[in-house]
TIFIGU-483383 format. One record per residue (C-alpha): y, z, x; residue in one letter. Coordinates in steps of 0.25 Angstrom, whole numbers, m for minus. Each point is the difference from the previous one (the first is absolute). Last residue first. Layout:
<recs>
rec y: Y, z: Z, x: X, residuo: A
...
</recs>
This chain:
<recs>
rec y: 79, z: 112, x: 105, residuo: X
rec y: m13, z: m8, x: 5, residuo: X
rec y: 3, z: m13, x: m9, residuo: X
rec y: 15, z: m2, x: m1, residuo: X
rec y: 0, z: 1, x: 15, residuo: X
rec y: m12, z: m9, x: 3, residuo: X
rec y: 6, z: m13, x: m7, residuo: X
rec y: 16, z: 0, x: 8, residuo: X
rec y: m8, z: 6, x: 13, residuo: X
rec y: m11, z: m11, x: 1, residuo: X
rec y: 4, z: m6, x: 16, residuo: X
rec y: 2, z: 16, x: 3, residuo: X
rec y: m13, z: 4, x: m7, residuo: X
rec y: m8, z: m10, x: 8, residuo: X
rec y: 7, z: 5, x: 13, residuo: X
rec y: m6, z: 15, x: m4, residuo: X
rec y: 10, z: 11, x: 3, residuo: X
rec y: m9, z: 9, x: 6, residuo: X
rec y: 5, z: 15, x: m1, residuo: X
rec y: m15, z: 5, x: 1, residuo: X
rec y: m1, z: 10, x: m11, residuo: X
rec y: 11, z: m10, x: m8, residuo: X
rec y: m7, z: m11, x: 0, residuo: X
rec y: m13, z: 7, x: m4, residuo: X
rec y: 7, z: 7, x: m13, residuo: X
rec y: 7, z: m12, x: m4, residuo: X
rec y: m12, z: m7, x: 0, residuo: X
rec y: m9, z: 10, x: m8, residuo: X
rec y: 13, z: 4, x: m8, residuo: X
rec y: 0, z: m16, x: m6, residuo: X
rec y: m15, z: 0, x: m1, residuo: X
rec y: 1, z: 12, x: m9, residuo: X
rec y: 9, z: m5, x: m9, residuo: X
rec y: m8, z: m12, x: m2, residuo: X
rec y: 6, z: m14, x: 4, residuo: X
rec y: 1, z: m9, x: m12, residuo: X
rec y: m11, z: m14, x: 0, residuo: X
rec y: 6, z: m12, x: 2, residuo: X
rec y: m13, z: m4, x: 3, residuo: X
rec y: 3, z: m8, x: 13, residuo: X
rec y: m15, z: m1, x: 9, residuo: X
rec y: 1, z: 6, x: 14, residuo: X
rec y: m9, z: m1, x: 14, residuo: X
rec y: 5, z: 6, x: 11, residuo: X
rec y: m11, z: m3, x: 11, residuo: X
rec y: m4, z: 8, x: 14, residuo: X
rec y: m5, z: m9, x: 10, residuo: X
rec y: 9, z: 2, x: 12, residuo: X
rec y: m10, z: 4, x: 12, residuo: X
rec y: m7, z: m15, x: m2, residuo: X
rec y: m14, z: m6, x: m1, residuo: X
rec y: m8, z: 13, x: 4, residuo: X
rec y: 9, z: 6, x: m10, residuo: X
rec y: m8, z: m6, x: m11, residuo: X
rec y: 9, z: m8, x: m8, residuo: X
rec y: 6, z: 4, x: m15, residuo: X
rec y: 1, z: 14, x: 1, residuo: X
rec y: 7, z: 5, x: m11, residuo: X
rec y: 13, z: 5, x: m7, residuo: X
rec y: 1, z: m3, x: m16, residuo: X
rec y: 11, z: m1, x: m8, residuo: X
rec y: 4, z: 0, x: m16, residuo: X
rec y: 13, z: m4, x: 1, residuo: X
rec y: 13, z: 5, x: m9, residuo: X
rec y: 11, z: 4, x: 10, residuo: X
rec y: m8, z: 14, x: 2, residuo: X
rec y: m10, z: m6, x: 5, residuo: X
rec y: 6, z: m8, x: 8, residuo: X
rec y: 7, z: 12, x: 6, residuo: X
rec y: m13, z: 7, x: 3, residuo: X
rec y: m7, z: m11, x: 7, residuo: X
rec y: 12, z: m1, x: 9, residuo: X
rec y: m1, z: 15, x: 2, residuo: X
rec y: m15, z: m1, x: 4, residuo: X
rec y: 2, z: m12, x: 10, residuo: X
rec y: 9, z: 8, x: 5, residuo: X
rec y: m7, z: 12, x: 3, residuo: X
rec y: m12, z: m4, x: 4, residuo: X
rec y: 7, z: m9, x: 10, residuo: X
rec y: 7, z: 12, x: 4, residuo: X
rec y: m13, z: 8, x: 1, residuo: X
rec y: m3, z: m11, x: 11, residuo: X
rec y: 11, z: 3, x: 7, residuo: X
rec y: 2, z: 14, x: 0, residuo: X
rec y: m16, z: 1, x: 3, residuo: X
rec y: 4, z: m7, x: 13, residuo: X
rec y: 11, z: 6, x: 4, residuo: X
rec y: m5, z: 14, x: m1, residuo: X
rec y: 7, z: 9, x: m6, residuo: X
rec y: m1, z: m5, x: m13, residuo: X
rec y: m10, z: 5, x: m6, residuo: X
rec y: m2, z: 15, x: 3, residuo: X
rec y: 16, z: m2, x: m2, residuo: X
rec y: m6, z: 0, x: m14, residuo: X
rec y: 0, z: 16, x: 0, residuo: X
rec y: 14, z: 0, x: m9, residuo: X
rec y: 8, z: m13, x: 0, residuo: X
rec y: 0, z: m8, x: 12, residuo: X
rec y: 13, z: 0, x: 10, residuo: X
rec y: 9, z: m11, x: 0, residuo: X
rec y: 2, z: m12, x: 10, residuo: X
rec y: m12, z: m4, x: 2, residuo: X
rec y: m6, z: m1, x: m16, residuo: X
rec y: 12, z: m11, x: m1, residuo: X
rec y: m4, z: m9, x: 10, residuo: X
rec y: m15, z: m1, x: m6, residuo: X
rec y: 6, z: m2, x: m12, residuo: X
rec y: 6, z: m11, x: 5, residuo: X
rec y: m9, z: m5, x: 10, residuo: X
rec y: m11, z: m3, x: m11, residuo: X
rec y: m5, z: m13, x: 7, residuo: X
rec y: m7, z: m9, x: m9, residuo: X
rec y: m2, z: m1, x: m15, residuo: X
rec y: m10, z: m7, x: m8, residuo: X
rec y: 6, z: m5, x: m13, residuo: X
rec y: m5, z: m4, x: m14, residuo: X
rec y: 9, z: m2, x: m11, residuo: X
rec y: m3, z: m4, x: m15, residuo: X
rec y: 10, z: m2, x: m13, residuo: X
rec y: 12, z: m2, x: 8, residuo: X
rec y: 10, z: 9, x: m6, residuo: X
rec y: 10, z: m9, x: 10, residuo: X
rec y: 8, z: 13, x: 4, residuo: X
rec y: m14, z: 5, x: 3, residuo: X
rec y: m3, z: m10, x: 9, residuo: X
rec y: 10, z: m2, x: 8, residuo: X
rec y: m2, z: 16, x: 3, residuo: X
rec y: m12, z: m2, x: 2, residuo: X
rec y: 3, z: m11, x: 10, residuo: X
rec y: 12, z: 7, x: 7, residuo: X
rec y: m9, z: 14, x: 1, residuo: X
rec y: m10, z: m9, x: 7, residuo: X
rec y: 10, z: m5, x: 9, residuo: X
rec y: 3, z: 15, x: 3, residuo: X
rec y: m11, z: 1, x: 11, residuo: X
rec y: m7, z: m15, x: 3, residuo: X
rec y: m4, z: m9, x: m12, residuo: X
rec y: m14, z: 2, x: 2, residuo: X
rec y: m4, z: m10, x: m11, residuo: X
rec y: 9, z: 0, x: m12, residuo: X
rec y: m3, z: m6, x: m12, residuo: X
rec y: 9, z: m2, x: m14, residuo: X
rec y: m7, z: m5, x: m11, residuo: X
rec y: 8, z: m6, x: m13, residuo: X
rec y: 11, z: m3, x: 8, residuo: X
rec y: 16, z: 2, x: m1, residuo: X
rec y: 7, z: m13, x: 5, residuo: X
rec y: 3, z: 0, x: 16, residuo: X
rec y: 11, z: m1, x: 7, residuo: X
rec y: m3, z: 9, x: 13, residuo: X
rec y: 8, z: 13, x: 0, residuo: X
rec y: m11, z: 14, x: 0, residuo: X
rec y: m11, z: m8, x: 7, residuo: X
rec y: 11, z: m8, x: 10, residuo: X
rec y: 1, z: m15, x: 1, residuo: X
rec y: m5, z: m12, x: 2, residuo: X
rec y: m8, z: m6, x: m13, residuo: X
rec y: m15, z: m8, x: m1, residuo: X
rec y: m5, z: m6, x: m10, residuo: X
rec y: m13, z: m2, x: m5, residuo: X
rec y: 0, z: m9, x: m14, residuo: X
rec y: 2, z: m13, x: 2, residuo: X
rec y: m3, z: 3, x: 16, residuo: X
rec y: m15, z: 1, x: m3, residuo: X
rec y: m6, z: m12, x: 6, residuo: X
rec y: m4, z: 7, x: 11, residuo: X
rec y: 7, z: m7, x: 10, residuo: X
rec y: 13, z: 2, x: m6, residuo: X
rec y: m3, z: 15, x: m4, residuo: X
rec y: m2, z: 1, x: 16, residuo: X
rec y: 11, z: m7, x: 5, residuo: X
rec y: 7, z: 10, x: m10, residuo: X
rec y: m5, z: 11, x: 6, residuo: X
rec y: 4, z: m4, x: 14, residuo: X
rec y: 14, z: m3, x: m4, residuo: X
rec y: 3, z: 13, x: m8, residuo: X
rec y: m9, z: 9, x: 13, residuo: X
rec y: 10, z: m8, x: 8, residuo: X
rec y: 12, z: 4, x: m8, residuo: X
rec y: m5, z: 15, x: 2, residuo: X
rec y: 5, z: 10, x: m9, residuo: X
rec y: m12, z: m3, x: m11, residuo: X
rec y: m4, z: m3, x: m15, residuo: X
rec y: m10, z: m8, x: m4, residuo: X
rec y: 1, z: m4, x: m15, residuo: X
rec y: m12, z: m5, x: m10, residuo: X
rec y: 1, z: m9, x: m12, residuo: X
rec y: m16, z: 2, x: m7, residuo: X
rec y: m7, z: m7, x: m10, residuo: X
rec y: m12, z: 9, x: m1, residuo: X
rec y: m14, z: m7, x: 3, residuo: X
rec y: m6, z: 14, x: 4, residuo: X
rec y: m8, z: m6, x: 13, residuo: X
rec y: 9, z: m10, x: 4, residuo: X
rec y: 14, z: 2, x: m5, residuo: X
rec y: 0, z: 15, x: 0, residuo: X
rec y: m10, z: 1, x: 13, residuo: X
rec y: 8, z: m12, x: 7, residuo: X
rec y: 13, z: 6, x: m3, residuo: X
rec y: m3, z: 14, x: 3, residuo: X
rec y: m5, z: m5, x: 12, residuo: X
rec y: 12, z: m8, x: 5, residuo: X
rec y: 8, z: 12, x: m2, residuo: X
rec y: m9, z: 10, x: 6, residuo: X
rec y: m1, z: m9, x: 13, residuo: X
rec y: 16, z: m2, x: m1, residuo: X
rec y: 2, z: 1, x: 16, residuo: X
rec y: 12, z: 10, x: m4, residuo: X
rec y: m1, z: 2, x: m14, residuo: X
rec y: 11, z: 11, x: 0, residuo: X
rec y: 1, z: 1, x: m17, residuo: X
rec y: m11, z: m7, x: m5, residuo: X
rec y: 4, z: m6, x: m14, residuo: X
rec y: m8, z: m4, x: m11, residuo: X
rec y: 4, z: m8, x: m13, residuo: X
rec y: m11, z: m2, x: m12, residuo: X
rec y: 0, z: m14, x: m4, residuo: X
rec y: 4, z: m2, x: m15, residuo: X
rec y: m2, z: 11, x: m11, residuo: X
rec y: m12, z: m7, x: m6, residuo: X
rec y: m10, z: 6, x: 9, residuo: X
rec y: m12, z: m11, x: 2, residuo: X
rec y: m13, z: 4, x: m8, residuo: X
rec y: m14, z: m1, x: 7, residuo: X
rec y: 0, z: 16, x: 4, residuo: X
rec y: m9, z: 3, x: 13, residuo: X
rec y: 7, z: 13, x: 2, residuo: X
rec y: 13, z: 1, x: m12, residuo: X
rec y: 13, z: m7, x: 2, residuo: X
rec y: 11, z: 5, x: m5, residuo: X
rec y: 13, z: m10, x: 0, residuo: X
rec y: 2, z: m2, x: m14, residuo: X
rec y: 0, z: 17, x: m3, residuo: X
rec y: 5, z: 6, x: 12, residuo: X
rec y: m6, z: 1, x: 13, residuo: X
rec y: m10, z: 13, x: 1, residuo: X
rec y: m13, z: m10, x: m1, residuo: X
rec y: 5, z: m4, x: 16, residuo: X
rec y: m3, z: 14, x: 5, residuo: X
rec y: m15, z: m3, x: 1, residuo: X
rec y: 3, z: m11, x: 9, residuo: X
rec y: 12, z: 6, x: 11, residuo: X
rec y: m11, z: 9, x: 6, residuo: X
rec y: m10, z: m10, x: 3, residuo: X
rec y: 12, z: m8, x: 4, residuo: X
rec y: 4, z: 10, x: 9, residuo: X
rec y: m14, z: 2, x: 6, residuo: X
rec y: 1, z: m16, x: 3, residuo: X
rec y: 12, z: 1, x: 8, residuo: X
rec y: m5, z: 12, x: 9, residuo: X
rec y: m15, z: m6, x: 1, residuo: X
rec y: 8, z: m14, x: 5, residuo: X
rec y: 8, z: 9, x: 10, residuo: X
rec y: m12, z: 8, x: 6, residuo: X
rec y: m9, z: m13, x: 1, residuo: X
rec y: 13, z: m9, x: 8, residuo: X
rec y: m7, z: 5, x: 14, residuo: X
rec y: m15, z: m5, x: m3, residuo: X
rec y: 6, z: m14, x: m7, residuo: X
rec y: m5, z: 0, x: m13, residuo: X
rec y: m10, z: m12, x: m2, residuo: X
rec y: 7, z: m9, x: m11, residuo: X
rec y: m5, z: m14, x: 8, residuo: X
rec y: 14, z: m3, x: 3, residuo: X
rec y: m1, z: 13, x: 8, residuo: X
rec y: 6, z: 12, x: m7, residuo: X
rec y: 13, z: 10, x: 1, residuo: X
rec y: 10, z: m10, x: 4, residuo: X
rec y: 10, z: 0, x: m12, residuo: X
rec y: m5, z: m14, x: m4, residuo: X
rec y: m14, z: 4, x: 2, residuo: X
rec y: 2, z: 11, x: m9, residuo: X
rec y: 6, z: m8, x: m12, residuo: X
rec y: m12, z: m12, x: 1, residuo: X
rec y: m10, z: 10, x: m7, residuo: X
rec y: m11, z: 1, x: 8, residuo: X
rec y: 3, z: 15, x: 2, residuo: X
rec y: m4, z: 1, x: m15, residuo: X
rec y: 9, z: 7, x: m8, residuo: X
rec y: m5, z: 16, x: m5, residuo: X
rec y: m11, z: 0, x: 11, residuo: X
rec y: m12, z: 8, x: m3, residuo: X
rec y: 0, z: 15, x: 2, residuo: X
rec y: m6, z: 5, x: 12, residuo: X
rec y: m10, z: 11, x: m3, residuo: X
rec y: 6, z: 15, x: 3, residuo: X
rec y: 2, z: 4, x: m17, residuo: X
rec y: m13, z: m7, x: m4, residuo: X
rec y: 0, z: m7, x: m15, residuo: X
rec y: 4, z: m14, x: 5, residuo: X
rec y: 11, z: m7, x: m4, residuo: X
rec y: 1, z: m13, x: m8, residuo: X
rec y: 12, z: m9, x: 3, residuo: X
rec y: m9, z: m13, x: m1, residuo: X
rec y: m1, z: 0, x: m15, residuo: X
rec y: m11, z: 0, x: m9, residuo: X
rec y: m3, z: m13, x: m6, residuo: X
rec y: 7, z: m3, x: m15, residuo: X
rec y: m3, z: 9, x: m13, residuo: X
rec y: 11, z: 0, x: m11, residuo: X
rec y: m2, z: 10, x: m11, residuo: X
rec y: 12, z: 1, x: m14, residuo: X
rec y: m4, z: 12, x: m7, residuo: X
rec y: 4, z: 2, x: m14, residuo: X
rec y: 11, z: 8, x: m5, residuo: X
rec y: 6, z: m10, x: m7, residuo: X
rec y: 11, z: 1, x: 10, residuo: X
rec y: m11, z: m4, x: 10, residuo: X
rec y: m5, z: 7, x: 10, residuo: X
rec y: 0, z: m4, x: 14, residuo: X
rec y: m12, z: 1, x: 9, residuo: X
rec y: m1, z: m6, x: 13, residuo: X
rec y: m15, z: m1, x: 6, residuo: X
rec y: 0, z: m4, x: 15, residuo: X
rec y: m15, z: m3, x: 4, residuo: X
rec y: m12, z: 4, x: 8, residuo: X
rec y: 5, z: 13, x: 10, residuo: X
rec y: 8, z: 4, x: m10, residuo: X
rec y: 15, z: m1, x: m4, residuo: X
rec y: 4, z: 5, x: m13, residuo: X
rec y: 14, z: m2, x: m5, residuo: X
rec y: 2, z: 6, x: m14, residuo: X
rec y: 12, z: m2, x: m10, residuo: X
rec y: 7, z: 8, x: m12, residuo: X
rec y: m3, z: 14, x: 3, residuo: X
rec y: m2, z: 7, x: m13, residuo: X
rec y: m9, z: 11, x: 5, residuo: X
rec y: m15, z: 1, x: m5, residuo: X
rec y: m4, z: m7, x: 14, residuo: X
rec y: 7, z: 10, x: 9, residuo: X
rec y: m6, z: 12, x: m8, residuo: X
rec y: m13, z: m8, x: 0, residuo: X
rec y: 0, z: m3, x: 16, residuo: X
rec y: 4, z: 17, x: 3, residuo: X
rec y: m11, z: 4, x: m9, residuo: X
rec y: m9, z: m9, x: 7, residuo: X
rec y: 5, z: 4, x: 12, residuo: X
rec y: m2, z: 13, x: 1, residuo: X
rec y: m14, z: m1, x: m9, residuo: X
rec y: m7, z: m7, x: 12, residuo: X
rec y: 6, z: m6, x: 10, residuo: X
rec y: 8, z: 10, x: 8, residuo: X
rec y: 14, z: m1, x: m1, residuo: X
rec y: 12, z: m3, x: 10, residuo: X
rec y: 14, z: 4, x: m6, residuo: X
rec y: 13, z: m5, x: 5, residuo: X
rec y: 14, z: 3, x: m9, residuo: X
rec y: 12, z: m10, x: 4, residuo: X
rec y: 14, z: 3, x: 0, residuo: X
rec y: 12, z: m2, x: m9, residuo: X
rec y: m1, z: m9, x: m13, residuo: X
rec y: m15, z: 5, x: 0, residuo: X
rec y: m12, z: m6, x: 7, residuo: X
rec y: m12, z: 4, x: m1, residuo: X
rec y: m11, z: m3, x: 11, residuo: X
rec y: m15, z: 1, x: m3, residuo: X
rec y: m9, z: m1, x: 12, residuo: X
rec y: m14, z: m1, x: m4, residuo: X
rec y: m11, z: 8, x: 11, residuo: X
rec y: m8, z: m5, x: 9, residuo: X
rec y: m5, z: 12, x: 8, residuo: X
rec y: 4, z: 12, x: 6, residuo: X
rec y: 5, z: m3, x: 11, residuo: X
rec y: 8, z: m10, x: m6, residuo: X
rec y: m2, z: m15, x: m5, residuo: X
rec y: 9, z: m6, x: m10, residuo: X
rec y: m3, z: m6, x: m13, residuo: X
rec y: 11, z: m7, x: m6, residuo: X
rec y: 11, z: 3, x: m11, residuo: X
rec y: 15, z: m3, x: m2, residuo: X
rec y: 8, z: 6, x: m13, residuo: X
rec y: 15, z: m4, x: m4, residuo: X
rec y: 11, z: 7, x: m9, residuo: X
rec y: m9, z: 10, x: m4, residuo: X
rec y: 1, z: 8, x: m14, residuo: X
rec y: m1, z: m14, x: m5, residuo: X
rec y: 11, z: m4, x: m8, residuo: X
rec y: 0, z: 2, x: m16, residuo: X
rec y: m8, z: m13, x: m7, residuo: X
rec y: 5, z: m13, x: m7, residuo: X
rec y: m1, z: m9, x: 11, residuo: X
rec y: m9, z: 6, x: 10, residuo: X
rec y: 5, z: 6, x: 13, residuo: X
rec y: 2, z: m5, x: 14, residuo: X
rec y: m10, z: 4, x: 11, residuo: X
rec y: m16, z: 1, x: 4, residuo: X
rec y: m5, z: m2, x: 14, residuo: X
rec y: m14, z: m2, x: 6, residuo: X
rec y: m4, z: m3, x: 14, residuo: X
rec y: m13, z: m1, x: 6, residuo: X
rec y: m12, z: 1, x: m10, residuo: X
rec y: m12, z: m3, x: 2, residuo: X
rec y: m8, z: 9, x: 9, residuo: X
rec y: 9, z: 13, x: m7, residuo: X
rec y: m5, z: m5, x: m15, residuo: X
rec y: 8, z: 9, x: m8, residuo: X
rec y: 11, z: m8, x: m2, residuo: X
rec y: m8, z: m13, x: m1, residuo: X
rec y: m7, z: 6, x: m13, residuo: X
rec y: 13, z: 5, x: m7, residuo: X
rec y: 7, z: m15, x: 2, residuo: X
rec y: m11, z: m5, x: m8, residuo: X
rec y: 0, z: 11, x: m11, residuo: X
rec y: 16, z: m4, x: m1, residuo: X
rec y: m3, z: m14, x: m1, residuo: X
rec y: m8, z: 3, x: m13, residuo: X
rec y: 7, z: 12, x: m5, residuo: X
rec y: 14, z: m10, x: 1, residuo: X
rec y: m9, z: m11, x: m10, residuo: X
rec y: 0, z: m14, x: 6, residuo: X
rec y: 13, z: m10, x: 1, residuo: X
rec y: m4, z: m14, x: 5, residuo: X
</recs>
């Protein structure tokens, strides 16, 4: 039953500003009737820094994030009041007790649903181990060889399973970026009405990451899914769809021979790419962009491009302090890339982020382009920021090649 909005709202407010019960609390959408909320999405939970626990507030706006970490006490009341008094239309709160969803009505009533907490909760401390996103039980990662049939990761298969499943803890949040009838808030009841939500993972090789994506979207998010594998090698082809067979899964995994940049494949709504070596990550974002796919995650590998490049020219100014030395060359070329490729998707109308996604004690390559489409126009200044940085290193780069006919028109 519908209850009054300053009701639910006065409920909502106590759990925010409880740091030993809350875990996770985020607010998007906007209500009916209302101007749009000066943020396009919020996420909260206590964190615990040197200095304390303090109230993690992240912002979002149509193209980068804003973190704030406040004191309890009147910083974060204020900031919980603000947030509460803003015409957000839904609230996810995960605490250590239950999951309250909050929707409001077009009434302007609330609409409350409590169920159990959920089993994704993280803990407050930056260095603790985080809980597993898919349970390593789950029948996928015995078919792919990483757990006993008893679910017990296999000691030499630890680094790869932690590799996929910090993708996928990557790839969840971005999944409320889908366009309307395919979003799909954390912990949300309601099926996307826009049919199944189409992935593609461009050089899936052995296909962990594409087998769990599917479990986790399938399994744990319980999203109707068709999901492509893409890859050069015909045995990788034949493997994978052995595997989907075994599975269960082949309805809706499929797997397709052929190059990142030429392999038949209809456009997607999520585009991955894991370690997709040198340019072959220029290929898939360039696939992607072309596509307009709504979200795109990539972990590139190898920057020998680049990298090739810096050797067979002089540095500008006093940066041959830099790249005189091989090694500093190469690894300010992967800065390098990664940075221009970021920079070219944002001027094509994406919001991006570059993290870390894996401790480096798991793998060297663990750098993560993450990018939601806004369609949002390029600044000016953006545009004679790129074209400024290409031209001080005369580096042409290959993403920028593959997207020449949409870049042009843009940076002139």
């Amino acid at each position: 039953m519908p209850i009054p909005l300053p009701d639910a709202l006065a409920e909502i407010e106590t759990v925010l500003l409880d740091p030993d019960r809350l875990v996770r609390a985020v607010a998007a959408g906007r209500r009916r009737g209302c101007d749009r909320p000066a943020w396009r999405r919020v996420e909260l939970r206590p964190v615990d820094l040197a200095a304390g626990r303090r109230l993690q507030v992240v912002r979002y706006d149509q193209t980068q994030a804003f973190t704030a970490n406040l004191a309890y006490g009147e910083q974060a009341v204020g900031a919980v009041a603000d947030l509460l008094a803003s015409p957000f239309g839904n609230w996810h709160v995960d605490t250590v007790d239950s999951t309250i969803q909050l929707r409001v009505t077009k009434g302007g009533d609330a609409q409350v649903h409590r169920a159990a907490p959920r089993a994704l909760a993280v803990q407050h401390e930056h260095d603790r181990i985080k809980p597993r996103i898919l349970d390593p039980a789950d029948p996928v990662f015995h078919l792919l060889g990483l757990t006993t049939a008893d679910g017990v990761v296999k000691p030499t298969r630890q680094d790869k399973l932690r590799q996929v499943e910090e993708f996928l803890r990557a790839l969840d949040p971005m999944l409320a970026s889908l366009p309307d009838g395919q979003r799909a808030e954390p912990g949300g009841d309601d099926q996307p009405t826009g049919g199944p939500i189409r992935v593609v993972d461009l050089g899936c090789g052995n296909a962990y990451l594409t087998f769990g994506a599917y479990r986790f979207l399938t399994a744990v998010r319980r999203l109707p899914v068709e999901l492509t594998g893409v890859d050069v090698k015909a045995a990788a082809r034949q493997r994978n769809t052995a595997l989907a067979r075994e599975l269960g899964a082949d309805a809706e995994i499929t797997f397709v021979e052929g190059t990142i940049g030429n392999a038949p494949v209809e456009a997607a709504d999520i585009v991955l790419a894991l370690h997709a070596c040198d340019t072959a990550t220029d290929e898939a974002l360039a696939r992607a962009v072309r596509w307009q796919a709504p979200v795109v995650l990539a972990a590139p590998c190898c920057h020998h491009d680049i990298a090739a490049q810096l050797r067979g020219r002089p540095a500008p100014g006093p940066y041959d302090l830099v790249t005189r030395h091989g090694i500093l060359r190469e690894r300010f070329a992967d800065l390098l890339t990664d940075a221009l490729r970021a920079a070219i998707l944002r001027l094509l109308g994406y919001r991006v982020e570059v993290i870390e996604f894996i401790e480096s004690r798991h793998t060297p390559r663990n750098v993560l382009i993450r990018a939601v489409r806004t369609g949002v126009a390029p600044t000016a200044e953006q545009a004679r920021d790129y074209r400024a940085l290409v031209q001080e290193w005369r580096v042409r780069p290959r993403l920028a090649e593959l997207l020449t006919d949409l870049l042009e028109p843009v940076i002139r």
